[in-house]
C-alpha positions in Angstrom: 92.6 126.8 108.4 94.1 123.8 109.0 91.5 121.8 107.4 91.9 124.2 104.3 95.7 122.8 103.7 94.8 119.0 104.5 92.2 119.3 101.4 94.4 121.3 99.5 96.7 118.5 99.7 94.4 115.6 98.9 93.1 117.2 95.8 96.8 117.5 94.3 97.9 114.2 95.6 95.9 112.5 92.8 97.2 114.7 89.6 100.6 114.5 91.1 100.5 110.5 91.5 99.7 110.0 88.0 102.3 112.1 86.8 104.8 110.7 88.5 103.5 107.0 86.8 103.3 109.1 83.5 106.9 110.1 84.0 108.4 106.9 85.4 106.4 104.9 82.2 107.7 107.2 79.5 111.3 106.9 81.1 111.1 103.2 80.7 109.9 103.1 77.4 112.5 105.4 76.3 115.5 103.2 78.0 114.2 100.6 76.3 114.0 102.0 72.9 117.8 103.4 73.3 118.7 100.0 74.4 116.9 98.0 71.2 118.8 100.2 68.9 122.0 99.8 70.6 121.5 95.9 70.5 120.1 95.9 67.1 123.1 98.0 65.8 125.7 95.7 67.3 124.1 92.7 65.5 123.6 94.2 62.3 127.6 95.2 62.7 127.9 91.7 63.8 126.3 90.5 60.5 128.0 92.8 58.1 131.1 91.9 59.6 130.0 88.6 58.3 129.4 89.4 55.2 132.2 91.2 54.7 130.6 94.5 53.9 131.7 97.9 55.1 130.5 99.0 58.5 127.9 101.4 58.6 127.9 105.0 58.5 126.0 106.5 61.5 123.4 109.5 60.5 123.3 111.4 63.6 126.1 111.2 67.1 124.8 109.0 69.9 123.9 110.4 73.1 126.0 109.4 76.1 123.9 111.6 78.9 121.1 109.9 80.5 
């Protein structure tokens, strides 16, 4: 029996490693696309200041939550 759950746990280990590198990948791209936008927004407010144009209305709220 005890062989039964040292098997049963090597044949998960696999699928549950690459998930957890599936997860931890998206996450990153995901804080890294927030964190473009949030630095592409400030200098395109940066420019438009410039420029003297109106700031920029936002379409949709920002997220604060991680």
């Amino acid at each position: 029996m005890d062989e039964f759950w040292a098997n049963a746990i090597w044949s998960l280990a696999p699928t549950v490693l690459i998930g957890l590198i599936f997860w931890f990948v998206m996450r990153a791209i995901l804080r890294a696309d927030r964190t473009e936008r949030a630095a592409y927004a400030q200098i395109e407010a940066e420019e438009r200041a410039k420029l003297g144009l109106p700031a920029r209305q936002r379409s949709s709220p920002e997220r604060t939550a991680d």
